[in-house]
mmCIF file as Biopython writes it, N, C-alpha, C and O atoms, coordinates in Angstrom:
data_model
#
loop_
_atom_site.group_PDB
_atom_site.id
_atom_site.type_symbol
_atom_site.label_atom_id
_atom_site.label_alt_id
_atom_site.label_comp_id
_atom_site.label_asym_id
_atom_site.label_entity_id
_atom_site.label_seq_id
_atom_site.pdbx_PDB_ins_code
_atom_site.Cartn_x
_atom_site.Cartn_y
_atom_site.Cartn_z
_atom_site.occupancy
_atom_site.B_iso_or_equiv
_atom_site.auth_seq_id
_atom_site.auth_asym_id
_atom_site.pdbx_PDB_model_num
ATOM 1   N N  . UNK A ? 1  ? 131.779 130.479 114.737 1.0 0.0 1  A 1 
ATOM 2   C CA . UNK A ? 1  ? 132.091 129.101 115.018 1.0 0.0 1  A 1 
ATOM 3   C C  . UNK A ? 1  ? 131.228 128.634 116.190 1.0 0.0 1  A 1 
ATOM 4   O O  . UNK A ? 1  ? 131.000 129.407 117.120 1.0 0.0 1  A 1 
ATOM 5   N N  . UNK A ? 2  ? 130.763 127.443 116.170 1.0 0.0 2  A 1 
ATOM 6   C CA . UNK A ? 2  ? 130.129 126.807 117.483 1.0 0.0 2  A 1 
ATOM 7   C C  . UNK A ? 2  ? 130.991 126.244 118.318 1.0 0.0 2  A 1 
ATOM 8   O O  . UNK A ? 2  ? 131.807 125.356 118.073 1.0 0.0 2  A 1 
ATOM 9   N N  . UNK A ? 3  ? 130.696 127.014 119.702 1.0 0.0 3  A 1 
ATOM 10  C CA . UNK A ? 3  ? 131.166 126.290 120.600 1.0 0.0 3  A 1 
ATOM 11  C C  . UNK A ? 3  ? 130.235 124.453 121.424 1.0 0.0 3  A 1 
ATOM 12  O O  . UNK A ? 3  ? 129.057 124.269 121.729 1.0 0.0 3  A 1 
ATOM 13  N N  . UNK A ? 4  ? 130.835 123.977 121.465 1.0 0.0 4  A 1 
ATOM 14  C CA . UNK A ? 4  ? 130.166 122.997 122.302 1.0 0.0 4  A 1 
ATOM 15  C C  . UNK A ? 4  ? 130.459 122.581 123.816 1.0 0.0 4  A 1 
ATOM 16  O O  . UNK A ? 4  ? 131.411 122.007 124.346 1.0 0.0 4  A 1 
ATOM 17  N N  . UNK A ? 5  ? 129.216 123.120 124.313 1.0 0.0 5  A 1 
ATOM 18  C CA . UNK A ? 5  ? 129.191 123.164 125.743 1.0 0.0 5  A 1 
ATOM 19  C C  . UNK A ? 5  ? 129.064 121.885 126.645 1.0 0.0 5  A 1 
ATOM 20  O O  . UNK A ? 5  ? 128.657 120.919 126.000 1.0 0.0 5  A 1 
ATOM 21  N N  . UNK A ? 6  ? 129.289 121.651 127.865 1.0 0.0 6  A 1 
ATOM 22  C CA . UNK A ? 6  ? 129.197 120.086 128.484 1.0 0.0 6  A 1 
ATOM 23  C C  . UNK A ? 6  ? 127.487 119.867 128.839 1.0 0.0 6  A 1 
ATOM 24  O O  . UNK A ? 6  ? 126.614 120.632 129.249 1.0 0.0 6  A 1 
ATOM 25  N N  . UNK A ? 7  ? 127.501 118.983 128.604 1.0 0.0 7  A 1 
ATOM 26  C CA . UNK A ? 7  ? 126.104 118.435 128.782 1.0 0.0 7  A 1 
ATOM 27  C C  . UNK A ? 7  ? 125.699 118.410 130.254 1.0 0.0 7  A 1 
ATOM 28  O O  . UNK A ? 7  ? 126.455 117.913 131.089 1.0 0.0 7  A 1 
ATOM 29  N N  . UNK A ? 8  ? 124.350 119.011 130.633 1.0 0.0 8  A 1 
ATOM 30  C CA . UNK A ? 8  ? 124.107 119.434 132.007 1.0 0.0 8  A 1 
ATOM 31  C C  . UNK A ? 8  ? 123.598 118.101 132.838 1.0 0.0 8  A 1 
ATOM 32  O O  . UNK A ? 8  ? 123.118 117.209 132.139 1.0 0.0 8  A 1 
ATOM 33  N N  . UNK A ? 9  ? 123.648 117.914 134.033 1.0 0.0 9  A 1 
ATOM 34  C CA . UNK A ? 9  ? 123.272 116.746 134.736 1.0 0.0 9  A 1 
ATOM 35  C C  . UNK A ? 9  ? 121.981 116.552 134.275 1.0 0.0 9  A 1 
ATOM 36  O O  . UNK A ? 9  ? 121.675 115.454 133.811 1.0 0.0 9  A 1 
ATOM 37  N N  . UNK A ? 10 ? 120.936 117.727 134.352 1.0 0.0 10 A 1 
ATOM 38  C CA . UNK A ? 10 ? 120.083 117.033 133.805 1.0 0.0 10 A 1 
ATOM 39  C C  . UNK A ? 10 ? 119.655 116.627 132.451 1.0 0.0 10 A 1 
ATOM 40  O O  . UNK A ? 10 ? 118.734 115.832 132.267 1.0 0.0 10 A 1 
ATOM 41  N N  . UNK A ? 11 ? 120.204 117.077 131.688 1.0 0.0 11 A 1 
ATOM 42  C CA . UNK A ? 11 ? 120.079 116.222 130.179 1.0 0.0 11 A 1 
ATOM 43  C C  . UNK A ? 11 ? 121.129 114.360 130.408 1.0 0.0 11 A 1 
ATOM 44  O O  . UNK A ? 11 ? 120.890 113.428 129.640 1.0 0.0 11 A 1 
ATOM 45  N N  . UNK A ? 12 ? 121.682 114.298 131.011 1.0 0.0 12 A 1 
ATOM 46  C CA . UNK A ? 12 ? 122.567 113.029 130.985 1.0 0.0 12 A 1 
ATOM 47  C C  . UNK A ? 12 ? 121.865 112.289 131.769 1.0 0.0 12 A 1 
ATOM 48  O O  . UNK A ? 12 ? 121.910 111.076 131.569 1.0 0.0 12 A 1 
ATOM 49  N N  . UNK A ? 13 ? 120.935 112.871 132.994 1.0 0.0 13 A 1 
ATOM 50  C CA . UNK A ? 13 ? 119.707 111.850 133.814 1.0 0.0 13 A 1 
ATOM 51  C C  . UNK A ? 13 ? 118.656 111.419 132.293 1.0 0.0 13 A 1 
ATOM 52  O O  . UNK A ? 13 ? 118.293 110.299 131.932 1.0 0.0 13 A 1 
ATOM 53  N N  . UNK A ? 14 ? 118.459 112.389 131.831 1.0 0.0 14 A 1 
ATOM 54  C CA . UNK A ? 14 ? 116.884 112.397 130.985 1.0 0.0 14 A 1 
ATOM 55  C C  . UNK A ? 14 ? 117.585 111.222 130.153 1.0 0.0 14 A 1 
ATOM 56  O O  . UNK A ? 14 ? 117.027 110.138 130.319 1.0 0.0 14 A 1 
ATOM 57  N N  . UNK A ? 15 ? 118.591 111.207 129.371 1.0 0.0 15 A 1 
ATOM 58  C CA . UNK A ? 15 ? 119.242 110.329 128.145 1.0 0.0 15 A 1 
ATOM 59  C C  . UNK A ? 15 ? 119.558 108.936 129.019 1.0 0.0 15 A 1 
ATOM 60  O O  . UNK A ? 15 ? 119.528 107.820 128.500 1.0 0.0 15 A 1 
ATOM 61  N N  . UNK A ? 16 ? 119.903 109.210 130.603 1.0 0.0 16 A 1 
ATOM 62  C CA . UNK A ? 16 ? 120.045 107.566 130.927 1.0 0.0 16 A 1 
ATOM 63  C C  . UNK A ? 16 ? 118.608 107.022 130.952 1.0 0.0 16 A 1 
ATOM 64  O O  . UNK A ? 16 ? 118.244 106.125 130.192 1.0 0.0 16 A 1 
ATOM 65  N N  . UNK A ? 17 ? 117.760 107.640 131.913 1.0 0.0 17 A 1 
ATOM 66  C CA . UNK A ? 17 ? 116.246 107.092 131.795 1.0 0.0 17 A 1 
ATOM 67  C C  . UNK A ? 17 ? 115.400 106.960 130.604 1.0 0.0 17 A 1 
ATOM 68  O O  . UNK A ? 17 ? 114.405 106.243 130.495 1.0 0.0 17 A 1 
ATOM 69  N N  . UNK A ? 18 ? 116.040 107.927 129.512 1.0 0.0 18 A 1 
ATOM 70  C CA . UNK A ? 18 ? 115.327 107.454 128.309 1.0 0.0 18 A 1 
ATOM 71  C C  . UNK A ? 18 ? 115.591 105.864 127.626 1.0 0.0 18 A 1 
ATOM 72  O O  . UNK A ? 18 ? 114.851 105.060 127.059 1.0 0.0 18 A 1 
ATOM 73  N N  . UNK A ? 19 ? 116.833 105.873 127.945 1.0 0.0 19 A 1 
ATOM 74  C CA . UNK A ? 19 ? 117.651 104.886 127.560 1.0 0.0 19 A 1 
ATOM 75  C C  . UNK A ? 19 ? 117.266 103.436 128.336 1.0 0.0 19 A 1 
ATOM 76  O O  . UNK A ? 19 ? 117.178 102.323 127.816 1.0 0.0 19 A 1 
ATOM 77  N N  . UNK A ? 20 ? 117.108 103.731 129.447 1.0 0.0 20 A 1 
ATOM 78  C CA . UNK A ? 20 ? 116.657 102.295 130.340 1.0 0.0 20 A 1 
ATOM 79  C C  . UNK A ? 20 ? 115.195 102.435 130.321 1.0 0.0 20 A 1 
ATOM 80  O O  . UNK A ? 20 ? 114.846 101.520 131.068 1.0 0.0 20 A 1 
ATOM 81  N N  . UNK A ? 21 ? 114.380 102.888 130.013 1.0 0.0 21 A 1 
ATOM 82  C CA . UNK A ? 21 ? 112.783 102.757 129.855 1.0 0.0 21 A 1 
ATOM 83  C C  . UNK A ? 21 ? 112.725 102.521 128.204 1.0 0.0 21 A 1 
ATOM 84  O O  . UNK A ? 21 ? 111.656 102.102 127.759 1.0 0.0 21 A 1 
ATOM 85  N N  . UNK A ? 22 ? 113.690 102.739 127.384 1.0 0.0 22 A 1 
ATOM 86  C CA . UNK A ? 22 ? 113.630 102.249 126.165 1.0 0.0 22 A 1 
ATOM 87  C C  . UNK A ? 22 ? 113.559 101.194 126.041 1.0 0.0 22 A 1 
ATOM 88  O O  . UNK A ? 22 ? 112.674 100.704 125.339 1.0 0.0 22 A 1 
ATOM 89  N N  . UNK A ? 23 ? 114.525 100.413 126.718 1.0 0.0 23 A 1 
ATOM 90  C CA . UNK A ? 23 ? 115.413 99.045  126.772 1.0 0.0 23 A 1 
ATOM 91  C C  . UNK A ? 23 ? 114.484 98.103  127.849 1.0 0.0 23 A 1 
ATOM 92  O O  . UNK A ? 23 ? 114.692 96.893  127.928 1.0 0.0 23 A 1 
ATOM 93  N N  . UNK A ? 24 ? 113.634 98.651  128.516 1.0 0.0 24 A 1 
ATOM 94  C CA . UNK A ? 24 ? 112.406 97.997  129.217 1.0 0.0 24 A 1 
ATOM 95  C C  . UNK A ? 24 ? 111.118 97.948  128.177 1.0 0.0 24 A 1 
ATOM 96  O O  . UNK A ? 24 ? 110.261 97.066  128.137 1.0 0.0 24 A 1 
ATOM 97  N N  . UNK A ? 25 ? 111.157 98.448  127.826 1.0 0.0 25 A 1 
ATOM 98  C CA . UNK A ? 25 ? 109.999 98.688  126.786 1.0 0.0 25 A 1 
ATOM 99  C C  . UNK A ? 25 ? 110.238 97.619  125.529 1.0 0.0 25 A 1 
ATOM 100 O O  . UNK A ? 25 ? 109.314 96.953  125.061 1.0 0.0 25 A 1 
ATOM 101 N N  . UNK A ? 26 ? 111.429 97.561  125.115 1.0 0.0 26 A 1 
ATOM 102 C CA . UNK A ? 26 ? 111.216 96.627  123.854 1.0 0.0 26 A 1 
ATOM 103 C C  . UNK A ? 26 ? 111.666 95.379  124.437 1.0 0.0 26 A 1 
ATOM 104 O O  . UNK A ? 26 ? 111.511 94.447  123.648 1.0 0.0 26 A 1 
ATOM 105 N N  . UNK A ? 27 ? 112.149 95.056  125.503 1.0 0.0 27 A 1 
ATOM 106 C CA . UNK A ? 27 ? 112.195 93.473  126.199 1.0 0.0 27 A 1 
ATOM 107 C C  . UNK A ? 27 ? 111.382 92.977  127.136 1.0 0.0 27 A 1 
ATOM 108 O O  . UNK A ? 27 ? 111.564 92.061  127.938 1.0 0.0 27 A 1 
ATOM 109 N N  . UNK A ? 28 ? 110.288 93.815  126.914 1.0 0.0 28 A 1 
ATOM 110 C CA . UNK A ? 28 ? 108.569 93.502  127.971 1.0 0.0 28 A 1 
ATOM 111 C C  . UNK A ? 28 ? 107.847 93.778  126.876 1.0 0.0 28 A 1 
ATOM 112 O O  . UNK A ? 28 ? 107.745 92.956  125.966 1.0 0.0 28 A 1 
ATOM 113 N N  . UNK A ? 29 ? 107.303 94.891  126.847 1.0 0.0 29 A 1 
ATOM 114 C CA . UNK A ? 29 ? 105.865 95.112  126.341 1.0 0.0 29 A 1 
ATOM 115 C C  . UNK A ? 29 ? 106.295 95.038  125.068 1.0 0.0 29 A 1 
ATOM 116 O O  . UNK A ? 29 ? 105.412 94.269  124.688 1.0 0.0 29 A 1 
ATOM 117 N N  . UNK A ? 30 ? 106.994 95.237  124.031 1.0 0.0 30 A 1 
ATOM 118 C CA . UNK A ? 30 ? 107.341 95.061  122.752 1.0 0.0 30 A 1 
ATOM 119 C C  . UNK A ? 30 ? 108.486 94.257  122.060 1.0 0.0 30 A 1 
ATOM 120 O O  . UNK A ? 30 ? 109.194 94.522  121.088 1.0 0.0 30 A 1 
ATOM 121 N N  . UNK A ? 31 ? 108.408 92.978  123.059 1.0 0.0 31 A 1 
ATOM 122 C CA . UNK A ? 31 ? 109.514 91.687  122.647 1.0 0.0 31 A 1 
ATOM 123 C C  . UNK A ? 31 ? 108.789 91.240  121.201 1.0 0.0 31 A 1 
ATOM 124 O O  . UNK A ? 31 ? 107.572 91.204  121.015 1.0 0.0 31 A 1 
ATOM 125 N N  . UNK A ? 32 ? 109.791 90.920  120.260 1.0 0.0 32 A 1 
ATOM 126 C CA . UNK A ? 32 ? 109.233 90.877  118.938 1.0 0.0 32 A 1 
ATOM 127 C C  . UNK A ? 32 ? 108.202 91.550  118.141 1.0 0.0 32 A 1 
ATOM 128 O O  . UNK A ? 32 ? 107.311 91.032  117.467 1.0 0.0 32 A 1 
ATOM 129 N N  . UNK A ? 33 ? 108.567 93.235  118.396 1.0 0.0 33 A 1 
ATOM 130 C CA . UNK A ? 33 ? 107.895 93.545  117.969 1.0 0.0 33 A 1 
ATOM 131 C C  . UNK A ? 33 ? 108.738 94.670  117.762 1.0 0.0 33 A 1 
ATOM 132 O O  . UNK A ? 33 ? 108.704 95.471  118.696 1.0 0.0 33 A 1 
ATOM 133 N N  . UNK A ? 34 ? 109.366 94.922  116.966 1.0 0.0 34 A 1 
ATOM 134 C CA . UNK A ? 34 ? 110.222 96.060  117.144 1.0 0.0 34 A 1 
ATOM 135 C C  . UNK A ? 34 ? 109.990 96.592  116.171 1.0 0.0 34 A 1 
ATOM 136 O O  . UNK A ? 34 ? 110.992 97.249  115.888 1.0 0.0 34 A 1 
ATOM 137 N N  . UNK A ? 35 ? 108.825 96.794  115.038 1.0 0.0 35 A 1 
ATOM 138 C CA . UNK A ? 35 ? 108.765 97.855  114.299 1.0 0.0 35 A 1 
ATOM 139 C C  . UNK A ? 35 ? 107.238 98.286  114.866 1.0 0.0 35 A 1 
ATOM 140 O O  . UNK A ? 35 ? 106.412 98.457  113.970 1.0 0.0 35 A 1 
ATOM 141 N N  . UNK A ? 36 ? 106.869 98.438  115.939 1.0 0.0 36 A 1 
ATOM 142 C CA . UNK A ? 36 ? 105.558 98.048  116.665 1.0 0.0 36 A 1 
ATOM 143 C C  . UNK A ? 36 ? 106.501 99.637  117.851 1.0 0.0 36 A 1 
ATOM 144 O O  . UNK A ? 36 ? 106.062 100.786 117.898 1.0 0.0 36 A 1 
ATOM 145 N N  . UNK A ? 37 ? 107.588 99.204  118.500 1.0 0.0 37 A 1 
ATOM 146 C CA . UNK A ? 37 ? 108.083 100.089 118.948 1.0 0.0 37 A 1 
ATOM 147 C C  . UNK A ? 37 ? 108.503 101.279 118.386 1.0 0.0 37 A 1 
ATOM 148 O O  . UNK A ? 37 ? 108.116 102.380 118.778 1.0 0.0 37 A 1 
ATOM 149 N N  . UNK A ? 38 ? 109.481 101.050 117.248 1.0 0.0 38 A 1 
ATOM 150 C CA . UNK A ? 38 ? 109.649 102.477 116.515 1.0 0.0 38 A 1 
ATOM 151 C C  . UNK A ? 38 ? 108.612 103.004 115.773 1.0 0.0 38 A 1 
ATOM 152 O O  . UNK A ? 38 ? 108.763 104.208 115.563 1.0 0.0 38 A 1 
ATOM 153 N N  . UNK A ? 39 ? 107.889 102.655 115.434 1.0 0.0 39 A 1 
ATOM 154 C CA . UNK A ? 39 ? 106.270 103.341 115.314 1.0 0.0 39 A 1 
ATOM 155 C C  . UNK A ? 39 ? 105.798 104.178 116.684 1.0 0.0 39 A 1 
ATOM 156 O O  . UNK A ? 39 ? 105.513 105.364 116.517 1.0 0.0 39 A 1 
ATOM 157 N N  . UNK A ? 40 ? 105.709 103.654 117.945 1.0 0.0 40 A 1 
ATOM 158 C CA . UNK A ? 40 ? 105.547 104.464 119.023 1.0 0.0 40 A 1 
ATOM 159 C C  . UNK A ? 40 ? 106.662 105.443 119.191 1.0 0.0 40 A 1 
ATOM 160 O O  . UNK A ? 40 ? 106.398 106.585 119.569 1.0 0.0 40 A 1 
ATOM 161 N N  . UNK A ? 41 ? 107.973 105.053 118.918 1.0 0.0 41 A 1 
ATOM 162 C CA . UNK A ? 41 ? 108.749 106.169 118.935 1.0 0.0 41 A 1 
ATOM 163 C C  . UNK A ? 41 ? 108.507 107.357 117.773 1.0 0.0 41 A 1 
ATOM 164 O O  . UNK A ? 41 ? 108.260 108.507 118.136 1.0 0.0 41 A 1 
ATOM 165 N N  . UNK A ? 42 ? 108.557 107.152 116.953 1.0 0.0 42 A 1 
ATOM 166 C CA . UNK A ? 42 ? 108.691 108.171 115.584 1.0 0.0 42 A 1 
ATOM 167 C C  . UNK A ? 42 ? 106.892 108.742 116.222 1.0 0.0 42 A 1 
ATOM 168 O O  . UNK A ? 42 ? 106.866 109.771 116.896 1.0 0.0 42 A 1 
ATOM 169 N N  . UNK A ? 43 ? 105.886 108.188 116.009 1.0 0.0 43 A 1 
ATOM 170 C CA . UNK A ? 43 ? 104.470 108.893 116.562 1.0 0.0 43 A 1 
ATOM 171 C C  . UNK A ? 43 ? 104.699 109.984 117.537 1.0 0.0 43 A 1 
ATOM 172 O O  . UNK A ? 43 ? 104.480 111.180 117.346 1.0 0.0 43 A 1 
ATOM 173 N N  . UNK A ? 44 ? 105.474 109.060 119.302 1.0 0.0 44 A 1 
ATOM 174 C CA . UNK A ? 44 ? 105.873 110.298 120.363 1.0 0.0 44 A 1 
ATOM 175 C C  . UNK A ? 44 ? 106.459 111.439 119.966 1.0 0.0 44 A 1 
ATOM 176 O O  . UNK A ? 44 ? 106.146 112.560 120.366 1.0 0.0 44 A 1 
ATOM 177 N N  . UNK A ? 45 ? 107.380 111.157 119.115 1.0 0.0 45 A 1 
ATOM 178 C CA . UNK A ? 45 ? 108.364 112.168 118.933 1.0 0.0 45 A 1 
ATOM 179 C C  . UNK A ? 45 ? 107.441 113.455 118.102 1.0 0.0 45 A 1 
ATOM 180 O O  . UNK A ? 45 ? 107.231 114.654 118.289 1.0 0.0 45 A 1 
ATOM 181 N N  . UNK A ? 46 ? 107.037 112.368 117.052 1.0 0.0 46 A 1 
ATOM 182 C CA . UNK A ? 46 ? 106.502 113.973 116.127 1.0 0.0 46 A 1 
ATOM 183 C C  . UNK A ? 46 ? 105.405 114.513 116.508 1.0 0.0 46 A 1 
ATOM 184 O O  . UNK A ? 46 ? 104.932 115.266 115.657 1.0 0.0 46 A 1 
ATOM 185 N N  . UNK A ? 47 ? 104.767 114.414 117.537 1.0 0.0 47 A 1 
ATOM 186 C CA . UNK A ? 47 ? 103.768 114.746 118.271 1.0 0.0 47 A 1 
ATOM 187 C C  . UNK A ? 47 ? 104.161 115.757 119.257 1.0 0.0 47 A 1 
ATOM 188 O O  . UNK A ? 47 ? 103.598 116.848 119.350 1.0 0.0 47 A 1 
ATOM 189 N N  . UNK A ? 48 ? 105.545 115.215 120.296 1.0 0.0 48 A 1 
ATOM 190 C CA . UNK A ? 48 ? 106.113 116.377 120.934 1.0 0.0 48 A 1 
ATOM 191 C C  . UNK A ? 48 ? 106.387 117.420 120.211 1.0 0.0 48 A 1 
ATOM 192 O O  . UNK A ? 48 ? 105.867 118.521 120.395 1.0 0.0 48 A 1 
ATOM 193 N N  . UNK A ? 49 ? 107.464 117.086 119.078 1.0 0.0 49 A 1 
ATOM 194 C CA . UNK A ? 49 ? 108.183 118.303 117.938 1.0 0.0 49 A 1 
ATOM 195 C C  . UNK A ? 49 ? 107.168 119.287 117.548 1.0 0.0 49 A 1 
ATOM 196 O O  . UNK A ? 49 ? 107.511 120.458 117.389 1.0 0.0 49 A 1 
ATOM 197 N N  . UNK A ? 50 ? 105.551 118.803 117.324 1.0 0.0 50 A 1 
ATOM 198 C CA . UNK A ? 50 ? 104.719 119.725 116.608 1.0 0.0 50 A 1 
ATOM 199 C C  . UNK A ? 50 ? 103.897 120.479 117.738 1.0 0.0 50 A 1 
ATOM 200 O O  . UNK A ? 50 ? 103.374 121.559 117.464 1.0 0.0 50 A 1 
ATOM 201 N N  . UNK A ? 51 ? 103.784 119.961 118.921 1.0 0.0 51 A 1 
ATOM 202 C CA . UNK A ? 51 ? 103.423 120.946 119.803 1.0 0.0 51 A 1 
ATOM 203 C C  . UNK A ? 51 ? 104.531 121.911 120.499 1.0 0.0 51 A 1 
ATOM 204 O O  . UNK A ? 51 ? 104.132 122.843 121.197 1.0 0.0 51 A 1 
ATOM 205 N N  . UNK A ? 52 ? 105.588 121.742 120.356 1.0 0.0 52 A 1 
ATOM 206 C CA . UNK A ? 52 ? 106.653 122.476 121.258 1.0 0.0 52 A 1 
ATOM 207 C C  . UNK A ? 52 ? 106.813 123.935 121.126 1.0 0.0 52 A 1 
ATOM 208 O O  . UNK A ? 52 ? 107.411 124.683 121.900 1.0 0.0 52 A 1 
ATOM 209 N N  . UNK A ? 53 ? 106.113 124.271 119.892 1.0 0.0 53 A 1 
ATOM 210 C CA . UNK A ? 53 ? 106.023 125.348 119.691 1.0 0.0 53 A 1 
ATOM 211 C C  . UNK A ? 53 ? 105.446 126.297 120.324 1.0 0.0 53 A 1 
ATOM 212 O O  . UNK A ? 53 ? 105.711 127.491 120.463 1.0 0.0 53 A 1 
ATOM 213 N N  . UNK A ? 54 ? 104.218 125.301 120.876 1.0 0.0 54 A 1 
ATOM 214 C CA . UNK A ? 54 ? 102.911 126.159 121.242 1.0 0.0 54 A 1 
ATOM 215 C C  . UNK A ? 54 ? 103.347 126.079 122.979 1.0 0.0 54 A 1 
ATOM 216 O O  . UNK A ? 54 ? 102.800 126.985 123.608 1.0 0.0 54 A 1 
ATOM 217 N N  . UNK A ? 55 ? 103.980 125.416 123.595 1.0 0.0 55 A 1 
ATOM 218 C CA . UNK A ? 55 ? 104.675 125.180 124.956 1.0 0.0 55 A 1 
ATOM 219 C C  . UNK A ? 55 ? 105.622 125.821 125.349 1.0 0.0 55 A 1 
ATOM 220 O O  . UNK A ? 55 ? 105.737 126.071 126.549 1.0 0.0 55 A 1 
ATOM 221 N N  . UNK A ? 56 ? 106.308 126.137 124.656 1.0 0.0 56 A 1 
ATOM 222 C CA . UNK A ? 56 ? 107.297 126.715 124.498 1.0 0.0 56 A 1 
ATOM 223 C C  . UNK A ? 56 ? 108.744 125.677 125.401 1.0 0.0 56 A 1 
ATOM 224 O O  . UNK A ? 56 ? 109.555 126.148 126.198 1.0 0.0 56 A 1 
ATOM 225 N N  . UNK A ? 57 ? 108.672 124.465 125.007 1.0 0.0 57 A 1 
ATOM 226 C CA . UNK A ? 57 ? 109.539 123.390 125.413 1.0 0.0 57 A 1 
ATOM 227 C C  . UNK A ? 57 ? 110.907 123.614 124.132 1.0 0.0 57 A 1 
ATOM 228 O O  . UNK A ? 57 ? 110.814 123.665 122.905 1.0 0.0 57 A 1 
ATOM 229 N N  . UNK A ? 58 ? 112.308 123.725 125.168 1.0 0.0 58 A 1 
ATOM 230 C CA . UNK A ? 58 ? 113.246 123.860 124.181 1.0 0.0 58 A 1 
ATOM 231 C C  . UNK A ? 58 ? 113.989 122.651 123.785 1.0 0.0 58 A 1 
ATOM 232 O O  . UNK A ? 58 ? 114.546 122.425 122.711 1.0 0.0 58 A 1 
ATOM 233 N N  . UNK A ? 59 ? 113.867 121.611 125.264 1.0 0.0 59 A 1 
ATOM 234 C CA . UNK A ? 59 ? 114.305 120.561 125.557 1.0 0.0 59 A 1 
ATOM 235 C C  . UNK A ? 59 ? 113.484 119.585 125.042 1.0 0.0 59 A 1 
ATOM 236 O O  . UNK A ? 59 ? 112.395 120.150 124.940 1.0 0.0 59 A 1 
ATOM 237 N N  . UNK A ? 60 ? 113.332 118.142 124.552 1.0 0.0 60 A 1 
ATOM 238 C CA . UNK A ? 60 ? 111.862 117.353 124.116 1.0 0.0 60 A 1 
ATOM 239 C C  . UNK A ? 60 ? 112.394 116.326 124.899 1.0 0.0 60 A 1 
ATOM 240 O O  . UNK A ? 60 ? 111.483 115.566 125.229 1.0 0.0 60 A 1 
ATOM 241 N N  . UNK A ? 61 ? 113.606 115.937 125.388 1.0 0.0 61 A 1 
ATOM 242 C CA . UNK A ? 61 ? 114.322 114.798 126.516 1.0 0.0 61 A 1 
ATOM 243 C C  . UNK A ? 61 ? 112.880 114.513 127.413 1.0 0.0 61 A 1 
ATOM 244 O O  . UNK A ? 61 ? 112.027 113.626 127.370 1.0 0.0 61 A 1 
ATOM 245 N N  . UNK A ? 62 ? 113.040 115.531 128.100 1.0 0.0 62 A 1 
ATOM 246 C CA . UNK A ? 62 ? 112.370 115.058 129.546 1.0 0.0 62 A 1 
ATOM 247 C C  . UNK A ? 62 ? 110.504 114.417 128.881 1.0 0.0 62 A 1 
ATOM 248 O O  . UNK A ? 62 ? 109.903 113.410 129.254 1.0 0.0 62 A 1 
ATOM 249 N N  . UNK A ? 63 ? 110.044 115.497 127.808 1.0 0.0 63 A 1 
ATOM 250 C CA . UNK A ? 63 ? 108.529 114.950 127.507 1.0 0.0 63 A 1 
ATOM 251 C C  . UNK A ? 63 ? 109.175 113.885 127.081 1.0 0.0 63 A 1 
ATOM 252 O O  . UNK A ? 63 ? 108.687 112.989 127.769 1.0 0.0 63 A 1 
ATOM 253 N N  . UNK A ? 64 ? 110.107 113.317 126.259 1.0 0.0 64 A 1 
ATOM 254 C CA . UNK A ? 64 ? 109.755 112.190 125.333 1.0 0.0 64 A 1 
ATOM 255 C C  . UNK A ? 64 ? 110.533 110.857 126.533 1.0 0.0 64 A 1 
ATOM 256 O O  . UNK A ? 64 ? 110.252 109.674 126.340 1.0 0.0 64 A 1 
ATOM 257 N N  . UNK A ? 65 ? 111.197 111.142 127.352 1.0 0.0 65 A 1 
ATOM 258 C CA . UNK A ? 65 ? 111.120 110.557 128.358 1.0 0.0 65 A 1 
ATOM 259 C C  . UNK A ? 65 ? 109.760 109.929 129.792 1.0 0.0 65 A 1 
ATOM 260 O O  . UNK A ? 65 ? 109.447 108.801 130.173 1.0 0.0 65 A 1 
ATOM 261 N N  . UNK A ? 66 ? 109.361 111.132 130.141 1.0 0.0 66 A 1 
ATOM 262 C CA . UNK A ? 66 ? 107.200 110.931 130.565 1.0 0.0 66 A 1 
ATOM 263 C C  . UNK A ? 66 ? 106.896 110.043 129.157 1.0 0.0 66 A 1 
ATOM 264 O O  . UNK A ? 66 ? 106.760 108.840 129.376 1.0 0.0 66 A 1 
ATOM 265 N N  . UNK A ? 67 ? 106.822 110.284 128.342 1.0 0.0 67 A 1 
ATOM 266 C CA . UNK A ? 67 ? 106.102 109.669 126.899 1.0 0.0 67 A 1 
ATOM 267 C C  . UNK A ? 67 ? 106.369 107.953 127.092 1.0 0.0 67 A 1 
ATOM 268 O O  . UNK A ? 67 ? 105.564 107.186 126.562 1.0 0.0 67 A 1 
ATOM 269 N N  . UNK A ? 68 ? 107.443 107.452 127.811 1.0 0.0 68 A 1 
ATOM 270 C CA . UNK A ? 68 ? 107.868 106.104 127.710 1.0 0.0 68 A 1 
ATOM 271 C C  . UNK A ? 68 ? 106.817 105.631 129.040 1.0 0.0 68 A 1 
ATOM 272 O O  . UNK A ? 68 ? 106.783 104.458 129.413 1.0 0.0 68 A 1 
#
């Protein structure tokens, strides 16, 4: 069975700053443009996911957080 553990301070910093540099990002630099943004998102992301291997990153929060 999985246990589920509490989420560490620093994953809940990385998810607020992801979250408020998200929310800066599509009401500045990508106001009406919001499939302009999730294109930069889905790109960042699968770009982190396919190198993480080679980094050995377990976490992708904090890069895809720098990434904003």
């Amino acid at each position: 069975m999985l246990s589920a553990e509490n989420p560490s301070i620093d994953f809940v910093f990385h998810m607020f700053f992801l979250l408020k540099y998200s929310k800066s990002l599509e009401e500045g630099s990508f106001r009406g443009r919001s499939a302009d943004f999730l294109w930069m998102l889905l790109l960042g992301a699968g770009l982190l996911t396919s190198v993480a291997p080679w980094v050995n990153v377990q976490f992708l929060g904090s890069s895809l957080t720098f990434m904003m």
